[in-house]
N, C-alpha and C positions, 0 to 999 in steps of 0.2 A: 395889948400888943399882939397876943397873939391869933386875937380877932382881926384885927387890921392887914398882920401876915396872911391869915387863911380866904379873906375877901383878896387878895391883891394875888393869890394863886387862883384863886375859882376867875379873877378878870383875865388873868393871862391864861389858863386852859379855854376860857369861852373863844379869846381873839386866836389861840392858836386853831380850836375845831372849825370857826369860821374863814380863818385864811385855808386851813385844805380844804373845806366846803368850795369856797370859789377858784381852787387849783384844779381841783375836780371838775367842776362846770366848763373851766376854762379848753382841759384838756378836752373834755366831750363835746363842746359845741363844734371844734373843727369835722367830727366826725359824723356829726347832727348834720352837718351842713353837705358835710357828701355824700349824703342818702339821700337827703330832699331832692326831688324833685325839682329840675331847674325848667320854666318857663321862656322861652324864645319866641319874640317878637318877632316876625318874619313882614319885612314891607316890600310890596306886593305894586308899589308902588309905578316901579320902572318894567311892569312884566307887559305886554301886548300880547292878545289872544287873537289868532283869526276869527273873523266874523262865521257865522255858523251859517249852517245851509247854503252852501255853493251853489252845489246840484241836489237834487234831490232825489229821492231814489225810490223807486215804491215797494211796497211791503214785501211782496214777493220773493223780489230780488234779493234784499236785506234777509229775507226768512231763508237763502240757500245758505247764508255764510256759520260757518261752524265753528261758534268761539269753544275754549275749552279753556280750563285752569289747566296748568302743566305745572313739574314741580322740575328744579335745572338740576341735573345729572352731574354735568360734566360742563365745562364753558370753558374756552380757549381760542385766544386767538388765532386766526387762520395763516399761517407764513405767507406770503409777499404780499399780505392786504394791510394798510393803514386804517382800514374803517371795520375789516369784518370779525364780528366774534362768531364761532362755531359752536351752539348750544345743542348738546343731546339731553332729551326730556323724558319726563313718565310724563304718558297721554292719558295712562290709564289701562290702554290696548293691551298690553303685557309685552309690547315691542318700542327699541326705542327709538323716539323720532328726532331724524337733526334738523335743525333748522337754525340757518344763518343770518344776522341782521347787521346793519351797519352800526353799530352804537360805539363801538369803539372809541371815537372820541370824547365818551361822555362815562363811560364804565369801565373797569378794569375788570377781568372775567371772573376770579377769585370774590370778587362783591355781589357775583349771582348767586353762586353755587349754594345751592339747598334755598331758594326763592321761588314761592308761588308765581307764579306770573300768568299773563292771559294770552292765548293765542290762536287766531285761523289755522283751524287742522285740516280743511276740504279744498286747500288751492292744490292745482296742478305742482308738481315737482319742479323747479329752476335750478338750473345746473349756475352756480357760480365758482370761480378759481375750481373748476374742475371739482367741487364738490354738490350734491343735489340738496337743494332747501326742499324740505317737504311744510312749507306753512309761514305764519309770517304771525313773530313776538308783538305784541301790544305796544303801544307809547305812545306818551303825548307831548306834541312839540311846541313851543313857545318865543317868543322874543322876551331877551331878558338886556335892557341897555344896546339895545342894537344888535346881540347876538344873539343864534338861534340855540336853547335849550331844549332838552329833550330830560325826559324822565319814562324810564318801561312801567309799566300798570303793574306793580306786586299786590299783591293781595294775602291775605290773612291763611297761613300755614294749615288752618285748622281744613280747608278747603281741601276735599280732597282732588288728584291725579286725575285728570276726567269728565270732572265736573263739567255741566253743560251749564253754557249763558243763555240767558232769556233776552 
């Protein structure tokens, strides 16, 4: 009998370490799962790009323009403009440059702020809503179902203030 006792506790210690073995797993798997890495399908399907090469431009002219990496300062919408945000940047110069773009419909300013971006630093100065753009932020615009999307060129933080494009 009292073999039969001691088999019939060694079977109920195995099934109790095994029920918290799988109470364990259970409780970690949710937490496995929100570190993984989640995969998104992105269809590409309904996007239209303009066909490239309009005009063409010859090397020259393309060779005056002065891309830079800039890193966003400061971003804020501009008062009585519906479209314009007011970006002050590091160009790198040790001065900082504003420049104003319309993206407003597509960003809120708080989602630049500390983002690499790309920008024309050698245009002439534009006075808009009484403020002077010195340069003009990157993007690329698109038809997404009939509307017109836009996305600004961010690029990789590691990049520093400055940096010149080829």
């Amino acid at each position: 009998m009292k073999a039969q006792g001691a088999a019939k506790n060694e079977a109920h210690n195995a099934a109790q370490t095994a029920g918290k073995a799988a109470e364990s797993a259970a409780e970690a798997a949710p937490a496995a799962a929100e570190t993984a890495p989640v995969k998104v399908d992105i269809d590409f399907s309904n996007v239209e790009v303009e066909p490239l090469f309009e005009d063409m431009v010859d090397f020259e002219t393309f060779s005056k323009s002065d891309f830079r990496a800039v890193k966003v300062k400061e971003c804020e919408a501009v008062p009585k403009s519906k479209k314009l945000l007011k970006f002050v940047l590091d160009d790198g110069s040790g001065e900082d440059r504003v420049i104003l773009s319309g993206i407003h419909d597509y960003y809120e300013p708080e989602e630049l702020v500390g983002k690499t971006l790309i920008a024309i630093v050698n245009l002439p100065p534009r006075k808009m809503m009484g403020i002077d753009s010195c340069g003009m932020i990157i993007s690329a615009t698109h038809l997404v179902e009939g509307r017109e999307g836009l996305n600004v060129l961010i690029v990789d933080d590691k990049i520093p203030a400055g940096a010149k494009l080829y």
